[in-house]
Structure formats: structure tokens, C-alpha cells
N, C-alpha and C positions, 0 to 999 in steps of 0.2 A: 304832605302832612306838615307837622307845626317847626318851631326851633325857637329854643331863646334867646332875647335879642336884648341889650341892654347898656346904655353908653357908657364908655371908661375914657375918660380923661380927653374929651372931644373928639375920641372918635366909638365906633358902634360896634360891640362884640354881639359876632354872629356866631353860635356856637348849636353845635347837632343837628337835631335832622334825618332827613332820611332817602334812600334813593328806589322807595316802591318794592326794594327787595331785603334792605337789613337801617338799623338805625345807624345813625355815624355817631362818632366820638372827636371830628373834626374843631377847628375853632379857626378862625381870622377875624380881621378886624377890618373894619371901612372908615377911611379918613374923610370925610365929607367935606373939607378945605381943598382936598388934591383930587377927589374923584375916585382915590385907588384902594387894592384891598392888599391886605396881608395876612401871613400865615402866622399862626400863633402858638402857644401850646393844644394841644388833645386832651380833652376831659377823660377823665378815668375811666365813668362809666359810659360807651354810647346811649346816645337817648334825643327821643324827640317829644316832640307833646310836651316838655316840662316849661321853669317859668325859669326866666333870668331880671335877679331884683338886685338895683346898684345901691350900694351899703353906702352907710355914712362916710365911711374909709378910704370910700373909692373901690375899695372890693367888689365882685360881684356876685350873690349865693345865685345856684344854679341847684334848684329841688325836684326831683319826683320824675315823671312822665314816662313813657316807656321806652322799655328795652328791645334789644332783638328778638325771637318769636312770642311779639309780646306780650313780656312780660312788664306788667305793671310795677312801675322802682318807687323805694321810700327812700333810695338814697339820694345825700345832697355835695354838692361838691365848692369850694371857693377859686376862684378865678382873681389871681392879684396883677396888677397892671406892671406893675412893676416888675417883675418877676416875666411878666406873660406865661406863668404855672397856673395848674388848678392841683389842687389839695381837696385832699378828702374831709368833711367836718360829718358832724352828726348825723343821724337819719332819721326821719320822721317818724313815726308812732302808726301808722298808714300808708302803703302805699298811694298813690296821686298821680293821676295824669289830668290836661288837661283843664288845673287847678287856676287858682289864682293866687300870687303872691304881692300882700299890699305891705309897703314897708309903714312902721307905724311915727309917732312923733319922736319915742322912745329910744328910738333907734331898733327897735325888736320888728320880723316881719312876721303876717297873720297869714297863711296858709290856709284855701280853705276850697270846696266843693270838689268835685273828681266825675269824671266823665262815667268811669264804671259803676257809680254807684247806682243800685237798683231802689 
């Protein structure tokens, strides 16, 4: 299944996931200068399928996708480079997997379709 993926500060935050049996909560980062990866903080919520959108800040929002038996998440979390933490921020209005996350000029990001909708 899916994971979000999304550069921080030249190198690439690979964060969740899944392994055919439960979502992960995992995160590392891939140096693309040196070839190598590292281990980073663990997002609060496991989940795969969701979207990873790199903020004007250098932050990354990591929203939506699913959970373990899953369940579809509105939850969203931030990912700070500096730190290498993720925090907890708002949740959505909807659960979303799936979705897409397009950051705007505004600096605000536009969340939008989901896999489960019928």
C-alpha cells in the first residue's frame, strides 16, 4: 500500500505504511547526497494511504489515510525537521484516504477526493 513521502530540508521524509498486516507509525528520512537512511521520530497515529505536504516552514502536514483495521483517519499530524517530532494539529471535517494534498500560494493546503467515497 501507499506512505507519505515529502522533502525536508534536502533530504526525503518517508513516514507510514504498511506491512500487509497492520499500518505503521514508523518515519526515516533518505539523504539523497549520501545514499543512506535514518530513523526519525514515529507519528502519533499509524497510517498509510495518507498525503505528506511540505509547508512553507519547512514543516511537513501529514493528513488523513488509514488506520489499522481499517479505519479511515481525519486525523492530521506535523512533522518539524528540526525537532525530527511529529505533533498533533487539527483534524479534518472528514475522514480521507487516498486524498490529495495541494499546498496553495497562500500558504494554506486544499485537501480533497478520498478513495472511500461512493
Amino acid at each position: 500500500m501507499g506512505h507519505g513521502h515529502a522533502p525536508a530540508r534536502r533530504r526525503v521524509l518517508i513516514a507510514g505504511g504498511d506491512t500487509d498486516l497492520e499500518s505503521l507509525d514508523s518515519a526515516e528520512l533518505y539523504d539523497p547526497a549520501s545514499g543512506k537512511f535514518s530513523p526519525t521520530g514515529f507519528m502519533r497515529t499509524a497510517r498509510e494511504d495518507h498525503t505528506a505536504t511540505l509547508l512553507p516552514d519547512g514543516r511537513v502536514l501529514i493528513a488523513g489515510g488509514m488506520g489499522n483495521a481499517l479505519k479511515t483517519l481525519a486525523s492530521a499530524e506535523l512533522y518539524d525537521p528540526k525537532t525530527g517530532a511529529f505533533s498533533p494539529t487539527g483534524s479534518m471535517a472528514t475522514t480521507r484516504t487516498s486524498h490529495t494534498a495541494t499546498l496553495l500560494s497562500n500558504g494554506r493546503v486544499l485537501i480533497a477526493g478520498d478513495l472511500m467515497t461512493t
